[in-house]
N, CA, C, O and CB atoms as a CASP TS submission, in Angstrom:
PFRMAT TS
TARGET T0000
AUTHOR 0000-0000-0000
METHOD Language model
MODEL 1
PARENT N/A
ATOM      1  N   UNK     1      89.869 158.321 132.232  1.00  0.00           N
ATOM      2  CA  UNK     1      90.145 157.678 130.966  1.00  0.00           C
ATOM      3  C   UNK     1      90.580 156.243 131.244  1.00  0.00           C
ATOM      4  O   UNK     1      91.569 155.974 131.924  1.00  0.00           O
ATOM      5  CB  UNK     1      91.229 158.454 130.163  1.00  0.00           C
ATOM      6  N   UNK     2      89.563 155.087 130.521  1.00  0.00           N
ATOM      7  CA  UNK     2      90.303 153.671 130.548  1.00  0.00           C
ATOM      8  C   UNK     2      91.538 153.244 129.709  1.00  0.00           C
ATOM      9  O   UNK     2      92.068 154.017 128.910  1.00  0.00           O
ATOM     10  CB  UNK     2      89.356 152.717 130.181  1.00  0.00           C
ATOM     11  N   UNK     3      91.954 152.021 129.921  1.00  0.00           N
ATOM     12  CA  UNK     3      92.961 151.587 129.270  1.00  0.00           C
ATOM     13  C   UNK     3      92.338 151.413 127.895  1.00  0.00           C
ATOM     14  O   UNK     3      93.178 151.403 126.995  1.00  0.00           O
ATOM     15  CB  UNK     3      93.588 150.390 129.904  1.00  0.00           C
ATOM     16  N   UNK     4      91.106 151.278 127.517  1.00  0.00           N
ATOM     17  CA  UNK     4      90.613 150.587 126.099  1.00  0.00           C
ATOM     18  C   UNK     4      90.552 152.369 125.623  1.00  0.00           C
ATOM     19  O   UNK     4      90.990 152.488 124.479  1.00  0.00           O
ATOM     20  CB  UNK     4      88.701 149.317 126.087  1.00  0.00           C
ATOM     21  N   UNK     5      90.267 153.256 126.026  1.00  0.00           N
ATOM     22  CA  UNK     5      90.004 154.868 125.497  1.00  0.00           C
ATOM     23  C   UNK     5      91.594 155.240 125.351  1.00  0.00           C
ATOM     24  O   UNK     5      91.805 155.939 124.359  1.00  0.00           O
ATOM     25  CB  UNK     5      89.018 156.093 126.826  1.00  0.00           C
ATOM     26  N   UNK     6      92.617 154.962 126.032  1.00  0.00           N
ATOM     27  CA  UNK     6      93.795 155.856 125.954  1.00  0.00           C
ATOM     28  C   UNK     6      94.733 154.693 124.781  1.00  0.00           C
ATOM     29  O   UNK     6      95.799 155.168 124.390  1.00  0.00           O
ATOM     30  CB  UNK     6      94.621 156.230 127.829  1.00  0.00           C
ATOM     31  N   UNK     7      94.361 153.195 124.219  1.00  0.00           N
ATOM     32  CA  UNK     7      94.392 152.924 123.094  1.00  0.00           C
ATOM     33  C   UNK     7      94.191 153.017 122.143  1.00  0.00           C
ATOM     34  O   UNK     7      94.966 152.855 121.201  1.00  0.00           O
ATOM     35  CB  UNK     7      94.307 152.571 123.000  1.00  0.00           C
ATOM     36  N   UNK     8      92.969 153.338 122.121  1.00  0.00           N
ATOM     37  CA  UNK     8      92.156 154.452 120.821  1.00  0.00           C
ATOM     38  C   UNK     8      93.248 155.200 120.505  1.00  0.00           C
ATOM     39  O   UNK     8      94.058 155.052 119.589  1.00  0.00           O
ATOM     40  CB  UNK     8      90.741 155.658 121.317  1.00  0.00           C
ATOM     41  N   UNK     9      93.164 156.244 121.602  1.00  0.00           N
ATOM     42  CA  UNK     9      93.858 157.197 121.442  1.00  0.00           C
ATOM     43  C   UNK     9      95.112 157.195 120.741  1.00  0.00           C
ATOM     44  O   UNK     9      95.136 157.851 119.700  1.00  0.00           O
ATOM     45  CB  UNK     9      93.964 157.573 122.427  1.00  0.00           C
ATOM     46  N   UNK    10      96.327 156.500 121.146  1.00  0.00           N
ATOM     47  CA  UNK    10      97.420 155.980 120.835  1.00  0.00           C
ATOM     48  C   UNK    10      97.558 155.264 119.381  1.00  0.00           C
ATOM     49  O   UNK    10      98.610 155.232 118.742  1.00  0.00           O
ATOM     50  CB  UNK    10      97.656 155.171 121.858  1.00  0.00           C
ATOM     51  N   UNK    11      96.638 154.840 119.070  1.00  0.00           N
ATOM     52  CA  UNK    11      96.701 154.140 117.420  1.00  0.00           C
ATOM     53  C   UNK    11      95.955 155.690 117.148  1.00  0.00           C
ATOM     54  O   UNK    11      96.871 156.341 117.650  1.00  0.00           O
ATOM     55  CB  UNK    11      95.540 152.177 116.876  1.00  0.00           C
ATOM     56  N   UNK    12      95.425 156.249 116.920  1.00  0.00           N
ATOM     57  CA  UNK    12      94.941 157.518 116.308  1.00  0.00           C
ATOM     58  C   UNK    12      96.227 158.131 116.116  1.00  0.00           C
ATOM     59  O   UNK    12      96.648 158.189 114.961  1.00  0.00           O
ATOM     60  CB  UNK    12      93.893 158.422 117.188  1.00  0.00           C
ATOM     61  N   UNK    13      96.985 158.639 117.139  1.00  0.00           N
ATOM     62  CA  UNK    13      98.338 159.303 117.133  1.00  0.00           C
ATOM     63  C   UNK    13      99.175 159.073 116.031  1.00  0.00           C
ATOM     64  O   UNK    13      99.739 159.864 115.275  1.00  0.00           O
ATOM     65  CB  UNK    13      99.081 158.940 118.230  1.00  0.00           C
ATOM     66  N   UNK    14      99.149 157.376 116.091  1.00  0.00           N
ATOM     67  CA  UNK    14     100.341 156.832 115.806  1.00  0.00           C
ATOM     68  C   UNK    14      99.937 157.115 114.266  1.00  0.00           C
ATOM     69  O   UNK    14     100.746 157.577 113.462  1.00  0.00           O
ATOM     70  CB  UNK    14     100.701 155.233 116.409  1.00  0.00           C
ATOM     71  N   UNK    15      98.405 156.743 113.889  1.00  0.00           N
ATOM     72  CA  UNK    15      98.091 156.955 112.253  1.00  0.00           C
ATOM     73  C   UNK    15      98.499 158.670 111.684  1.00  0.00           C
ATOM     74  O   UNK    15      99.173 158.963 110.696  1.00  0.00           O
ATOM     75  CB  UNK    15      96.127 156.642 111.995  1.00  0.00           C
ATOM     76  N   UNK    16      97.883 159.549 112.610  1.00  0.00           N
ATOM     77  CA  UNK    16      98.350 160.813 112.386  1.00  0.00           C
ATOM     78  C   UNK    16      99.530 161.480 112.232  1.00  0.00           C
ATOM     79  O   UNK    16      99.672 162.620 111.791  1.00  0.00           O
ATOM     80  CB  UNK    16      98.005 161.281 113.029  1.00  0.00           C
ATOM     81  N   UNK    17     100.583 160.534 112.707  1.00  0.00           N
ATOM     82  CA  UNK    17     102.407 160.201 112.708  1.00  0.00           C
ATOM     83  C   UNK    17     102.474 159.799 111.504  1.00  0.00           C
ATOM     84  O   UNK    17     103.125 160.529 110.756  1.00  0.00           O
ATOM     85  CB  UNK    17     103.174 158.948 113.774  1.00  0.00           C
ATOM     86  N   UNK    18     102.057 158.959 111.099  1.00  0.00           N
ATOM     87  CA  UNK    18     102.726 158.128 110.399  1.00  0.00           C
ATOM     88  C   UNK    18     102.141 158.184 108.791  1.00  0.00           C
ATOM     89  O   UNK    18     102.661 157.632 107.821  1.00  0.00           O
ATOM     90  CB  UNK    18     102.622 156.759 111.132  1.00  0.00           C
ATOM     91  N   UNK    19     101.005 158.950 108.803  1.00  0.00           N
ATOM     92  CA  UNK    19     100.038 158.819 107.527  1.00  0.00           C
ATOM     93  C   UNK    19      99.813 160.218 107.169  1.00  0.00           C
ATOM     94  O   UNK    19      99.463 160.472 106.016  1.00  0.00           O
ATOM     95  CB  UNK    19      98.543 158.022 107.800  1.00  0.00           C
ATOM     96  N   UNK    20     100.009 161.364 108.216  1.00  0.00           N
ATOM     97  CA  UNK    20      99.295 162.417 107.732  1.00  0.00           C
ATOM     98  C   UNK    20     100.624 163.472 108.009  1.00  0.00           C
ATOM     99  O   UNK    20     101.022 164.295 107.185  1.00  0.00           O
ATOM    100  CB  UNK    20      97.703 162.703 108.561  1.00  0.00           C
ATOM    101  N   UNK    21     101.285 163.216 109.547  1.00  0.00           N
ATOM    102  CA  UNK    21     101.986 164.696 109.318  1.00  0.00           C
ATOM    103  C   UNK    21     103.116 164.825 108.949  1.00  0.00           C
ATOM    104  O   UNK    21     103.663 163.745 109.171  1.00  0.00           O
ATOM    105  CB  UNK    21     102.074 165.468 110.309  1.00  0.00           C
ATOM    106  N   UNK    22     104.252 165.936 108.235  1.00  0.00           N
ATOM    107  CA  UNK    22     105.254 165.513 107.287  1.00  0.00           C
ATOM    108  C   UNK    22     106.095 165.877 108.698  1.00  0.00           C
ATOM    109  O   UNK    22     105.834 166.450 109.756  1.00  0.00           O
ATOM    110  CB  UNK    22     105.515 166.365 105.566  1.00  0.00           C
ATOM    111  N   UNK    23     107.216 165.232 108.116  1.00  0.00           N
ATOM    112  CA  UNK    23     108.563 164.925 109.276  1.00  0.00           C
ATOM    113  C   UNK    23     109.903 165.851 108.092  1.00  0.00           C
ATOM    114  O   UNK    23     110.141 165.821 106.885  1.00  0.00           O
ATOM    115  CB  UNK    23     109.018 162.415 109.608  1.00  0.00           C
ATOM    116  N   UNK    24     110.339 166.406 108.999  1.00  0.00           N
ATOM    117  CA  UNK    24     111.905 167.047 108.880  1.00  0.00           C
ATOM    118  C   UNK    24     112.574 166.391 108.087  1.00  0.00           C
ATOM    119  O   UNK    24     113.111 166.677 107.017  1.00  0.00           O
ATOM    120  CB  UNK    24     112.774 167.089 110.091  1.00  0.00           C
ATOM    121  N   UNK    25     112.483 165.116 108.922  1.00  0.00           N
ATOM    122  CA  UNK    25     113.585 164.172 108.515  1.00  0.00           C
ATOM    123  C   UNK    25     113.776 163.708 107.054  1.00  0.00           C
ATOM    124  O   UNK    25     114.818 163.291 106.549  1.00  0.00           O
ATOM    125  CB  UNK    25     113.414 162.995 109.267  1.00  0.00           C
ATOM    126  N   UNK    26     112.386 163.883 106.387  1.00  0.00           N
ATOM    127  CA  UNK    26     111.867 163.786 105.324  1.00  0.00           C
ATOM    128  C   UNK    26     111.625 164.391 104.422  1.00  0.00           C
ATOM    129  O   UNK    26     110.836 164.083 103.529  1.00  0.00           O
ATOM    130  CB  UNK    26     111.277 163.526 105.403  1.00  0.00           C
ATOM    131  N   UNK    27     112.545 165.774 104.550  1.00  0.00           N
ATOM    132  CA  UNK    27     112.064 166.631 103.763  1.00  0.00           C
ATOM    133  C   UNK    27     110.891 166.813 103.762  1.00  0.00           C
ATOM    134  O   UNK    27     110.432 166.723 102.623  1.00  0.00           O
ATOM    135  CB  UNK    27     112.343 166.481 102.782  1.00  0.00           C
ATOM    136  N   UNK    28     109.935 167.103 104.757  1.00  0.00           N
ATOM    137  CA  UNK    28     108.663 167.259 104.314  1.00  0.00           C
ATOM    138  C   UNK    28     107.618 166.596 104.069  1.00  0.00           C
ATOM    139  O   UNK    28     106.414 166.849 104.083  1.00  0.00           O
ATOM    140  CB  UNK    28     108.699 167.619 103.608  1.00  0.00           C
ATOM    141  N   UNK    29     108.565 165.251 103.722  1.00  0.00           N
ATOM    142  CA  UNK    29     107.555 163.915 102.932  1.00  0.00           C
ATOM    143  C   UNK    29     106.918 163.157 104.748  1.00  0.00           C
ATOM    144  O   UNK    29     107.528 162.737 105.731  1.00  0.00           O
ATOM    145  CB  UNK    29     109.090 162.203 101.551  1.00  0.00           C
ATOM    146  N   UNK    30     105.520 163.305 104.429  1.00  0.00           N
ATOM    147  CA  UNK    30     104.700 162.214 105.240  1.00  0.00           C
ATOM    148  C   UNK    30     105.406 160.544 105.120  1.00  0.00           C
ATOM    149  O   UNK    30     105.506 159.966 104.038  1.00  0.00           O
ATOM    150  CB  UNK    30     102.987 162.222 104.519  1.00  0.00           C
ATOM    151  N   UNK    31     105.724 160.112 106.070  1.00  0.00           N
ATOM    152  CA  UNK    31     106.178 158.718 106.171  1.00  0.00           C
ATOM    153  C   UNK    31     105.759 157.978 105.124  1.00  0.00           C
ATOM    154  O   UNK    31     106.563 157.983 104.191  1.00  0.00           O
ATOM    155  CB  UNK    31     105.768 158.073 107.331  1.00  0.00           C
ATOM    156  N   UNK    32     104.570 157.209 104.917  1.00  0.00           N
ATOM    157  CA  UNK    32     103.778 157.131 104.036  1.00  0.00           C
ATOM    158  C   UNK    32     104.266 157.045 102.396  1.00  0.00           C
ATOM    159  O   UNK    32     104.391 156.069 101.656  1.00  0.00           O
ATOM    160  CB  UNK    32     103.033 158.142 104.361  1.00  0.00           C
ATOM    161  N   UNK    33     104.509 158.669 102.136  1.00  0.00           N
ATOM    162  CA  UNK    33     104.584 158.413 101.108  1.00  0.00           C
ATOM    163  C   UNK    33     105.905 158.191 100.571  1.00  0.00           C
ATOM    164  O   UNK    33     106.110 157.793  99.425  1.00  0.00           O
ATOM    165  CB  UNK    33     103.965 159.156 100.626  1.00  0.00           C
ATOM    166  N   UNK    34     107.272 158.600 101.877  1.00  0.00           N
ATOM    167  CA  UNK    34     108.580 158.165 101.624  1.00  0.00           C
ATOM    168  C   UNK    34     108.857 156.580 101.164  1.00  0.00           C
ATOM    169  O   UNK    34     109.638 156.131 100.324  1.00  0.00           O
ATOM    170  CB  UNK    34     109.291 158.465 102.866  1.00  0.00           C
ATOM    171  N   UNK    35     107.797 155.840 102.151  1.00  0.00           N
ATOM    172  CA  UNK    35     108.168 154.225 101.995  1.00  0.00           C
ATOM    173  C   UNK    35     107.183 154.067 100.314  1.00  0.00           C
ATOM    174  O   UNK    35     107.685 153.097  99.746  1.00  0.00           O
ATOM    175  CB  UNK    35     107.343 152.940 103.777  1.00  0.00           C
ATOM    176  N   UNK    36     106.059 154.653  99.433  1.00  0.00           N
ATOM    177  CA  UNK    36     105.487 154.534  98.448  1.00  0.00           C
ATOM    178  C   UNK    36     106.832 154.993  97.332  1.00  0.00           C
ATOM    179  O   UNK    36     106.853 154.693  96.138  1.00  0.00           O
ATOM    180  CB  UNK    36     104.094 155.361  98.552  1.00  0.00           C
ATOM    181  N   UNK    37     107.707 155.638  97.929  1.00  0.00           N
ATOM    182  CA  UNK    37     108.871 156.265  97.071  1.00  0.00           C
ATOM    183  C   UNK    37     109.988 155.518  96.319  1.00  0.00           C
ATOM    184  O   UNK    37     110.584 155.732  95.264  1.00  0.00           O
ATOM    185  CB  UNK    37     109.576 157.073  97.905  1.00  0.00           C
ATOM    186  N   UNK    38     110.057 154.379  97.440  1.00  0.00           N
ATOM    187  CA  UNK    38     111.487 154.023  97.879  1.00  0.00           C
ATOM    188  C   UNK    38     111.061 152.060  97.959  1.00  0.00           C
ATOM    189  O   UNK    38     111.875 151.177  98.226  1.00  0.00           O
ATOM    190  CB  UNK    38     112.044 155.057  99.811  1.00  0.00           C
ATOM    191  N   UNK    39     109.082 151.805  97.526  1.00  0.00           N
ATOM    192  CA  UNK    39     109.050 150.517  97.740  1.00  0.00           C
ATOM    193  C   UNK    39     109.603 149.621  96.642  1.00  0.00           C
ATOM    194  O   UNK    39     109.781 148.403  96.668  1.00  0.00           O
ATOM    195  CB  UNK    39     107.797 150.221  98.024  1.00  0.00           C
ATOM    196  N   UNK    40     109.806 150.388  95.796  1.00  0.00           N
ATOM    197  CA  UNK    40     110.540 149.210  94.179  1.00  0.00           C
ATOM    198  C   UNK    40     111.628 149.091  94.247  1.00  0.00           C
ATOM    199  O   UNK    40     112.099 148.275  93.455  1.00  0.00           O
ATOM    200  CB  UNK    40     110.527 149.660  92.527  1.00  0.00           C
ATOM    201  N   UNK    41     112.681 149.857  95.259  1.00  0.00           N
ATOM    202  CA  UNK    41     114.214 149.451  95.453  1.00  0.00           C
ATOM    203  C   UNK    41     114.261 148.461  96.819  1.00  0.00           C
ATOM    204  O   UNK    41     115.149 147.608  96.838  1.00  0.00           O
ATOM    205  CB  UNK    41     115.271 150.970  95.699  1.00  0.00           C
ATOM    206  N   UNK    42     113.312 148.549  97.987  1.00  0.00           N
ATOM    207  CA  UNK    42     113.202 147.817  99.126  1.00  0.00           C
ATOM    208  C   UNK    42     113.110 146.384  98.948  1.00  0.00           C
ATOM    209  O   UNK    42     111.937 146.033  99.067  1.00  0.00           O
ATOM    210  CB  UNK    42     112.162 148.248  99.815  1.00  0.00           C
ATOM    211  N   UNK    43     114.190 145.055  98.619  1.00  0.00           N
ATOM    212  CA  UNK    43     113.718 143.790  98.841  1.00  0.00           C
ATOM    213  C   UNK    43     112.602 143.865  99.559  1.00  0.00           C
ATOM    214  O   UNK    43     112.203 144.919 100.053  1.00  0.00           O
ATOM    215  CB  UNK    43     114.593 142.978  99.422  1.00  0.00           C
ATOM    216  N   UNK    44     111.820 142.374  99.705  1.00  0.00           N
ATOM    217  CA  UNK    44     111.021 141.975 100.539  1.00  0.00           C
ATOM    218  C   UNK    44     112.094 141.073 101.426  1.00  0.00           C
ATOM    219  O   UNK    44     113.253 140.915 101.042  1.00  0.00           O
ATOM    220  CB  UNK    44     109.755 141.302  99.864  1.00  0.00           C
ATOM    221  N   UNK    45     111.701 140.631 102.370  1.00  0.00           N
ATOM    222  CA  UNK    45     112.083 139.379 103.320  1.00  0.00           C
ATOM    223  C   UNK    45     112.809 138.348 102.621  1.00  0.00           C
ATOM    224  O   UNK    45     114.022 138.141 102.598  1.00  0.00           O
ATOM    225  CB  UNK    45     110.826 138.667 103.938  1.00  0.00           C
ATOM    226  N   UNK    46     111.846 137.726 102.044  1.00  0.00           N
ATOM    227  CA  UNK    46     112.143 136.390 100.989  1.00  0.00           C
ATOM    228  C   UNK    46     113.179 137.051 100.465  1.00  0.00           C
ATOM    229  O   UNK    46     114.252 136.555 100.807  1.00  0.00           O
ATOM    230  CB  UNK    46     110.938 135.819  99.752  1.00  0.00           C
ATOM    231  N   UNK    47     113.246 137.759  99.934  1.00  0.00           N
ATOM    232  CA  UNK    47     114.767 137.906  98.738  1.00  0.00           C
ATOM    233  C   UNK    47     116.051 138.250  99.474  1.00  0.00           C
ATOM    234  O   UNK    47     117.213 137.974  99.179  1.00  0.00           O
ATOM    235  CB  UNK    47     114.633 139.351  97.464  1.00  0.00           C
ATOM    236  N   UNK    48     115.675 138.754 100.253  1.00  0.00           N
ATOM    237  CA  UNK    48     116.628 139.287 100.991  1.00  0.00           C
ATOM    238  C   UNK    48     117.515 137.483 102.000  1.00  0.00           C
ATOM    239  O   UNK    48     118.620 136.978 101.799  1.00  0.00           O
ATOM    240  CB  UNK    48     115.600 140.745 102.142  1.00  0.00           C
ATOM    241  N   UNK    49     116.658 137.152 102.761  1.00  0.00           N
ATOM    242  CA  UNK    49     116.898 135.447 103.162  1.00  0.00           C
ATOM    243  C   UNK    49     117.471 134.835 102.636  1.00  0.00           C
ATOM    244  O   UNK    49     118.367 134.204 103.197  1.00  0.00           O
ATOM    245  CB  UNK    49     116.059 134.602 103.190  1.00  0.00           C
ATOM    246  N   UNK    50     117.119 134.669 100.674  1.00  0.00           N
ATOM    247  CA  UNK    50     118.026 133.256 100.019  1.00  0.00           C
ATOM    248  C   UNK    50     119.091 134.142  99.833  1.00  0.00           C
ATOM    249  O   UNK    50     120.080 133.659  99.280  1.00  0.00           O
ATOM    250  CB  UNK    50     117.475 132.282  98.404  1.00  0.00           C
ATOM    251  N   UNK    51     119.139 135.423 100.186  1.00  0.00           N
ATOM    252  CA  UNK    51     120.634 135.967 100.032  1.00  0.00           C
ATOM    253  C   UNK    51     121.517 135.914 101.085  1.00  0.00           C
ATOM    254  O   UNK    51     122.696 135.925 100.730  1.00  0.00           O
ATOM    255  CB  UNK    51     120.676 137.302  99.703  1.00  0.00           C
ATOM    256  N   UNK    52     121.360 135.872 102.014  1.00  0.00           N
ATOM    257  CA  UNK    52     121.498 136.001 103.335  1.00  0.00           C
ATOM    258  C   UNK    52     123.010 135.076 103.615  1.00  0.00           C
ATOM    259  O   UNK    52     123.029 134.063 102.915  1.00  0.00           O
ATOM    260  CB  UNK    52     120.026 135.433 104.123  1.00  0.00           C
ATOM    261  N   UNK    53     123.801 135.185 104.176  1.00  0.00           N
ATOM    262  CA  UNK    53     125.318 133.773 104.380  1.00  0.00           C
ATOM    263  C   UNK    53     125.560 134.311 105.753  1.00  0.00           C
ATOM    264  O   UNK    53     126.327 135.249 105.969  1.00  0.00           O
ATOM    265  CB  UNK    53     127.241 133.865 103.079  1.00  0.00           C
ATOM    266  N   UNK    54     124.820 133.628 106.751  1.00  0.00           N
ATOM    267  CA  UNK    54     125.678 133.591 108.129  1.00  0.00           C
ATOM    268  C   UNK    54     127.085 133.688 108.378  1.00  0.00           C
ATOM    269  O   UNK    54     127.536 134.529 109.155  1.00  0.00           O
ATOM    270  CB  UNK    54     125.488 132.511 108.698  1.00  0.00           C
ATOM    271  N   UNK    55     127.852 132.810 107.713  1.00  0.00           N
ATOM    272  CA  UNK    55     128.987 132.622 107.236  1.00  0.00           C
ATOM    273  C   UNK    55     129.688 133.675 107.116  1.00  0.00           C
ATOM    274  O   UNK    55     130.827 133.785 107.569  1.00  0.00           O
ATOM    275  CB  UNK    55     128.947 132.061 106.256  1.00  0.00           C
ATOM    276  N   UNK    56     129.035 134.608 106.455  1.00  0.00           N
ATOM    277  CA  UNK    56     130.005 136.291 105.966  1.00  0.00           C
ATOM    278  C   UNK    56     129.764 136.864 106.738  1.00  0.00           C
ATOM    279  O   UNK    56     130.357 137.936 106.620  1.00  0.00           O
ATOM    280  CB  UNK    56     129.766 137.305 104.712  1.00  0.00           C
ATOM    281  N   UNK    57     128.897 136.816 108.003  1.00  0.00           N
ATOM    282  CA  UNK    57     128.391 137.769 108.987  1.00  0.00           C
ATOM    283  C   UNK    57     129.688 137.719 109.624  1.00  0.00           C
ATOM    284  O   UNK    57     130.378 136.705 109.727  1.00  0.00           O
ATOM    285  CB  UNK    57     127.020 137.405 109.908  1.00  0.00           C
ATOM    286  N   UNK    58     130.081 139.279 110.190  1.00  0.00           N
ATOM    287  CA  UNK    58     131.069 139.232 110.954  1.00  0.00           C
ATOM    288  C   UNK    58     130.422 139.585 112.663  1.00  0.00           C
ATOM    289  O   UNK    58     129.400 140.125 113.085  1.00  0.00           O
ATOM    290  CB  UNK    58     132.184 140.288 110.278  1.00  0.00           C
ATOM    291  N   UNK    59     131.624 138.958 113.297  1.00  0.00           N
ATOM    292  CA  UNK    59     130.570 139.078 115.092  1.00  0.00           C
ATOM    293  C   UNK    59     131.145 141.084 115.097  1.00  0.00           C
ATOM    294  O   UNK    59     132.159 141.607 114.634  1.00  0.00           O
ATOM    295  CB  UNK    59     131.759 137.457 117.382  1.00  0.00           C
ATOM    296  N   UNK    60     130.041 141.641 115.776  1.00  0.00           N
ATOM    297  CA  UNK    60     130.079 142.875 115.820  1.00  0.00           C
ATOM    298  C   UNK    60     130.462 142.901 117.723  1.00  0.00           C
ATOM    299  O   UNK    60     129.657 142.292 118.427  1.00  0.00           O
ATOM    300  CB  UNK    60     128.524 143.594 115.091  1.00  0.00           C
ATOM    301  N   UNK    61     131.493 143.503 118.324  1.00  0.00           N
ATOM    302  CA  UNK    61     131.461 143.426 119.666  1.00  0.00           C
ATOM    303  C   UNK    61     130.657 145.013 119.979  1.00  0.00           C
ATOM    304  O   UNK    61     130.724 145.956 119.191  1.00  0.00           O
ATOM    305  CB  UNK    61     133.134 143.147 120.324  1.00  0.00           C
ATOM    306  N   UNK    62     130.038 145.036 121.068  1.00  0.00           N
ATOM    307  CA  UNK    62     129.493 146.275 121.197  1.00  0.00           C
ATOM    308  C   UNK    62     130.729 147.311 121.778  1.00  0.00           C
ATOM    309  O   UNK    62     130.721 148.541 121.737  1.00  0.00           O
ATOM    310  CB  UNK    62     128.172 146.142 122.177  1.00  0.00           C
ATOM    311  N   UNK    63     131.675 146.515 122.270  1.00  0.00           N
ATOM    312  CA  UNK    63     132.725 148.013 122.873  1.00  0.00           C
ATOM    313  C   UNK    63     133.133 148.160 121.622  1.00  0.00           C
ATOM    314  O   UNK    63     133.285 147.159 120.922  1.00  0.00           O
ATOM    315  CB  UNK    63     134.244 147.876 124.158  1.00  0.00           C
ATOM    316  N   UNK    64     133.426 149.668 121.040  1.00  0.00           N
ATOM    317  CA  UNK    64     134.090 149.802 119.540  1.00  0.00           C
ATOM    318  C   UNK    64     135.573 149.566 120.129  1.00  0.00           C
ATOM    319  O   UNK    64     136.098 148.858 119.271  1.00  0.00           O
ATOM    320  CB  UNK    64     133.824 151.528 118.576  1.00  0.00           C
ATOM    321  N   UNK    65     136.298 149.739 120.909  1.00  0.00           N
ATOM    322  CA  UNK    65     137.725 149.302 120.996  1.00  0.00           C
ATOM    323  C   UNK    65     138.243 148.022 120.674  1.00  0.00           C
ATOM    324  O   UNK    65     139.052 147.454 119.939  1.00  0.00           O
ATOM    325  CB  UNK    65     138.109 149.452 122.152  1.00  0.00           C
ATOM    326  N   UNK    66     137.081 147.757 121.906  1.00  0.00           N
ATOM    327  CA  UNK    66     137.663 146.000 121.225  1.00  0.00           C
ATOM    328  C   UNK    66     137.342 145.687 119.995  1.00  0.00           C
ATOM    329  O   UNK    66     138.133 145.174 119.204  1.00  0.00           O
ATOM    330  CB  UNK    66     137.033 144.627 121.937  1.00  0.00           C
ATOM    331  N   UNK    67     135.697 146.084 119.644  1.00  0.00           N
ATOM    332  CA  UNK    67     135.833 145.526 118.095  1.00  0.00           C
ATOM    333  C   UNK    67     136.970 145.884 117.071  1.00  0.00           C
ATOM    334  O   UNK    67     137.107 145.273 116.010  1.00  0.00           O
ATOM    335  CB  UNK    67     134.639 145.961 117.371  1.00  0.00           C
ATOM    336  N   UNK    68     137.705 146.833 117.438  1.00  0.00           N
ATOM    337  CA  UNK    68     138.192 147.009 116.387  1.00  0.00           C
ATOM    338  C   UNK    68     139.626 146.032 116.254  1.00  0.00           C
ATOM    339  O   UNK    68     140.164 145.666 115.209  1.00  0.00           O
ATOM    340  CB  UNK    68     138.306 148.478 116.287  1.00  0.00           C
ATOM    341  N   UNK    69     140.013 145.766 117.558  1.00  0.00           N
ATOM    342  CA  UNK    69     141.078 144.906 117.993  1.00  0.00           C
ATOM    343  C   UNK    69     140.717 143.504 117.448  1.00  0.00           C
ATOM    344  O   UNK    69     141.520 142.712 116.954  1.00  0.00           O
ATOM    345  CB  UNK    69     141.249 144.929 119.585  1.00  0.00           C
ATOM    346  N   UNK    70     139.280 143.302 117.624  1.00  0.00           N
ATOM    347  CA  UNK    70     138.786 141.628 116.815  1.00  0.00           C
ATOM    348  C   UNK    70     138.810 141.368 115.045  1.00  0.00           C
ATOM    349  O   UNK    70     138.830 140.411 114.271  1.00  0.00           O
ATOM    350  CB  UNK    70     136.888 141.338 117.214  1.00  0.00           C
ATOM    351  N   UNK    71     138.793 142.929 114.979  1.00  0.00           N
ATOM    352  CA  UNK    71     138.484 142.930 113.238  1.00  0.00           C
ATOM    353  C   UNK    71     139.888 142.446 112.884  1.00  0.00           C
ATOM    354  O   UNK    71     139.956 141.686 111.917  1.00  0.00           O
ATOM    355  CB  UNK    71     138.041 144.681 112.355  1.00  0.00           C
ATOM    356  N   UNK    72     140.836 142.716 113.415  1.00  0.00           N
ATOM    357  CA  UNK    72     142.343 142.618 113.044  1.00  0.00           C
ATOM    358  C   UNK    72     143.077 141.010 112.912  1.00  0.00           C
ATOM    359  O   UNK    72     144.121 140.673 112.354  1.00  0.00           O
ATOM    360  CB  UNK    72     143.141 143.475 114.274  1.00  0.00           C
ATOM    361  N   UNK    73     141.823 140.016 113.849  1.00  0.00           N
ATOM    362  CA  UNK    73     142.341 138.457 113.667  1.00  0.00           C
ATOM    363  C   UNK    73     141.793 138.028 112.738  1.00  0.00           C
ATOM    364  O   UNK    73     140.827 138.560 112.191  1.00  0.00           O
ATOM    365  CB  UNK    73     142.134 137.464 114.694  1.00  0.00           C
ATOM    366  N   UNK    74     142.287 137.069 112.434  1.00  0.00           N
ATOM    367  CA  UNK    74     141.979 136.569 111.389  1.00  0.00           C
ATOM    368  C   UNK    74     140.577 135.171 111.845  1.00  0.00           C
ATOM    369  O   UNK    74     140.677 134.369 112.774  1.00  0.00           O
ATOM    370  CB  UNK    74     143.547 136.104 110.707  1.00  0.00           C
ATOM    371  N   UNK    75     139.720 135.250 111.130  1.00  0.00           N
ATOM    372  CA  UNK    75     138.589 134.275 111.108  1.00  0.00           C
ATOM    373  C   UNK    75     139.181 133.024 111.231  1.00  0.00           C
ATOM    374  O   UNK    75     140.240 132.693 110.699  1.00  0.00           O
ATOM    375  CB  UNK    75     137.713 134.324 109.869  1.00  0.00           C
ATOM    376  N   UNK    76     138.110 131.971 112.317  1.00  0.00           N
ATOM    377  CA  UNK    76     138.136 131.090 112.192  1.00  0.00           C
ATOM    378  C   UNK    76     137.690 130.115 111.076  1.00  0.00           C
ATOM    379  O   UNK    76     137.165 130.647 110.098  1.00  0.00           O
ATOM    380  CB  UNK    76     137.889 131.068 112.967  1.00  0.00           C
ATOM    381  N   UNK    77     137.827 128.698 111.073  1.00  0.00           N
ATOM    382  CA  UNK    77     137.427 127.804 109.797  1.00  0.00           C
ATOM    383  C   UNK    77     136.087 127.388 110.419  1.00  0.00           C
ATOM    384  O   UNK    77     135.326 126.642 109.803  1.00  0.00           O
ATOM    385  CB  UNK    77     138.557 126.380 109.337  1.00  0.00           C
TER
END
């Protein structure tokens, strides 16, 4: 099997994942039609962006100890 046949392959999979077979996780629901469910509450990009304030972002540390020790100072200006 070449690299161009075991790509095939792999986008076939991935459509058969993602389009046809239902997931647990989903109650049942094919991927597919969860995101057709759920697309009129999903911003797009754009809307989501002019909303967006760096500013309010808080820094997340990955150790949870310390983060939680950082949440406790107070922000800089």
């Amino acid at each position: 099997m070449g690299l161009e046949d075991l790509d095939l392959l792999l986008a076939e999979w991935r459509h058969y994942y993602n389009w046809e077979r239902p997931h647990s996780s989903l109650n049942g629901l094919i991927p597919i039609d969860r995101i057709t469910e759920i697309s009129d509450q999903t911003p797009l990009f754009e809307d989501v962006s002019q909303h967006y304030l760096v500013k309010k972002e808080r820094f997340q540390e990955q150790n949870y100890k310390l983060d939680l020790q950082l949440r406790k100072l107070k922000p800089s200006l």
